[in-house]
C-alpha positions in Angstrom: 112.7 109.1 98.0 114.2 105.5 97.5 113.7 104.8 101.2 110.1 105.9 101.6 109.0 103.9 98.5 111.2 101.1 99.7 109.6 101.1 103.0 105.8 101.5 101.2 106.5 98.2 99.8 107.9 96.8 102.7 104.4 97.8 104.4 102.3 96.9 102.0 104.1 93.2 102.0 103.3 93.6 105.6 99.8 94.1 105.1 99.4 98.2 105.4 95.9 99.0 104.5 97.0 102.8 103.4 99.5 105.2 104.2 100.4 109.2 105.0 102.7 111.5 103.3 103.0 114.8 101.8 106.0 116.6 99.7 106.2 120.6 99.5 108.5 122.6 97.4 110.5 125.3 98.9 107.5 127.5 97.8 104.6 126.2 99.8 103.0 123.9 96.5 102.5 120.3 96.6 105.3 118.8 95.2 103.7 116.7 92.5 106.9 114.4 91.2 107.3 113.5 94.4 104.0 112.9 95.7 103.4 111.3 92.0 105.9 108.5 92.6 104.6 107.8 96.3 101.1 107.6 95.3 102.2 105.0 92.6 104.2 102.5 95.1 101.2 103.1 96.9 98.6 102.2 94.9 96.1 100.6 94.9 95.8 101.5 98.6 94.6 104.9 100.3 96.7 107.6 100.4 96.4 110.6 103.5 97.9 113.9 102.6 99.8 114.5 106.1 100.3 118.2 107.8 102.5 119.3 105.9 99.4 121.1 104.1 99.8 122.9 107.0 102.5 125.1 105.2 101.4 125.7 101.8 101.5 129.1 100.2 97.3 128.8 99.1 95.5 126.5 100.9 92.9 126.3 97.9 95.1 125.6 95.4 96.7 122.7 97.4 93.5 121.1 97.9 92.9 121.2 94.3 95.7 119.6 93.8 96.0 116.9 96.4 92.6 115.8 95.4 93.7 115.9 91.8 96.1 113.4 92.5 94.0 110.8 93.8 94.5 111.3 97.4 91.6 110.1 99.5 92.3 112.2 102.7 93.4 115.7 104.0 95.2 115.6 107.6 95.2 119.0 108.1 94.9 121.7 111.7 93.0 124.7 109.1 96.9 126.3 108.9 96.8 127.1 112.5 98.8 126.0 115.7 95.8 123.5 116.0 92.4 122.3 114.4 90.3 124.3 116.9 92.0 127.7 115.7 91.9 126.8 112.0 88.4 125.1 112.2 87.1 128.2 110.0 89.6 126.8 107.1 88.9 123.0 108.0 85.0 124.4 107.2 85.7 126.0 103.9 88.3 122.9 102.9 85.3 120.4 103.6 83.0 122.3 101.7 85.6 122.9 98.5 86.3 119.4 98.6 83.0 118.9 97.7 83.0 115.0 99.3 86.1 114.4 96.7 88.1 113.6 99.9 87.5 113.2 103.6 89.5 116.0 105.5 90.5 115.2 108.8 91.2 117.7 111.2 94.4 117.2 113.5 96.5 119.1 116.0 95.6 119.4 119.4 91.8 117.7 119.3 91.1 115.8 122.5 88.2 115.2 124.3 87.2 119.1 125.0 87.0 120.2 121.8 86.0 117.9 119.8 82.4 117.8 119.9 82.6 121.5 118.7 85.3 120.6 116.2 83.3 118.6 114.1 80.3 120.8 114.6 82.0 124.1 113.5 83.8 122.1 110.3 81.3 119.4 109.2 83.9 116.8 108.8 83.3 113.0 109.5 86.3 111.5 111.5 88.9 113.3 113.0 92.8 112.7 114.0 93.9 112.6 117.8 97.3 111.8 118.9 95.3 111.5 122.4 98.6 111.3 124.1 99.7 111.5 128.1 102.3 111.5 130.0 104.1 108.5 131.0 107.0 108.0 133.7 109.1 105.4 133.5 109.4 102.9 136.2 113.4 102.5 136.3 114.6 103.5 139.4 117.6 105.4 137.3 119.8 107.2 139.9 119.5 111.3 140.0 121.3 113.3 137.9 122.1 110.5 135.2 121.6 111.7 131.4 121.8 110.6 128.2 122.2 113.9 126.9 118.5 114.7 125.9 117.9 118.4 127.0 114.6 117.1 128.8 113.5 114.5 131.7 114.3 110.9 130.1 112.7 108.9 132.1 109.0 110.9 131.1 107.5 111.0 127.9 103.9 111.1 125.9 101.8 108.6 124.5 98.9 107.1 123.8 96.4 107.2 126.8 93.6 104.6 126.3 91.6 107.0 129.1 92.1 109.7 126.6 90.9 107.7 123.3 87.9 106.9 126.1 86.9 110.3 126.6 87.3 111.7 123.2 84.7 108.4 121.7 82.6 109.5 124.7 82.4 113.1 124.0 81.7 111.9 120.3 78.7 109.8 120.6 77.7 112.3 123.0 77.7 114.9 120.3 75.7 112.3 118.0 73.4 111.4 120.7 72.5 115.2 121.0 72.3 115.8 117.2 70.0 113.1 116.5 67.9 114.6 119.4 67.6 117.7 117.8 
């Protein structure tokens, strides 16, 4: 705990306009101390409840409690291996919350679902890692490791074409709903 509130105030001398954690206990509930002490190096900035909502024991009574403690946004993929197969809980969190927090669906949302996403759940902004492959350019002779079980020299990130598509297939969505 000393590091994360250490490196909170390091950010926020840094100019961090909000940050994301969450703390369980080993029985699926918010831990509240935790998350307490957090939210108070914090303050007075926004707080996101990460995915680790994703693993609590009742997903009701976590939401009650997140919001009770002055967190301003739920990160969460509905309990499920991605926000398009929880998006019946995203649904039910958005209406519970009752507009006391913004929930943000993440976990696999790209630019094929997304439209649907925010139709199914009602929610207002959504989270995209919007990553792609990327291959390093180092000519790095065959065969030579570093000891990672995978291919080094390839890994994901951010793809700008992605971020593209999924605004696209966004505004799209709106453009159609205002239509209607």
């Amino acid at each position: 705990m000393l590091v994360m509130i250490s490196d909170i105030n390091i950010m926020k001398a840094h100019g961090a306009d909000g940050f994301v954690f969450g703390c369980l206990k080993e029985t699926g509930t918010i831990n509240e101390e935790q998350c307490a002490e957090l939210l108070s190096a914090a303050a007075p900035l926004p707080c996101t409840f990460h995915r680790a909502f994703d693993c609590v024991a009742s997903p009701e009574e976590a939401l009650d409690t997140v919001i009770r403690m002055g967190f301003t946004r739920l990160l969460t993929s509905g309990l499920a291996p991605s926000a398009a197969k929880g998006a019946a809980l995203i649904a039910r969190l958005v209406s519970l919350s009752a507009g006391r927090l913004s929930v943000m669906p993440g976990g696999g949302v790209n630019a094929q679902n997304v439209s649907q996403l925010v139709t199914l759940t009602g929610v207002s902004e959504v989270h995209a890692s919007a990553r792609g492959p990327r291959r390093s350019l180092m000519a790095v002779p065959a065969g030579v490791s570093m000891g990672a079980a995978s291919d080094e020299r390839c890994w994901l990130q951010c793809d700008p074409d992605e971020v593209a598509a999924i605004r696209r297939a966004l505004s799209s969505a709106g453009e159609e709903g205002d239509a209607a």
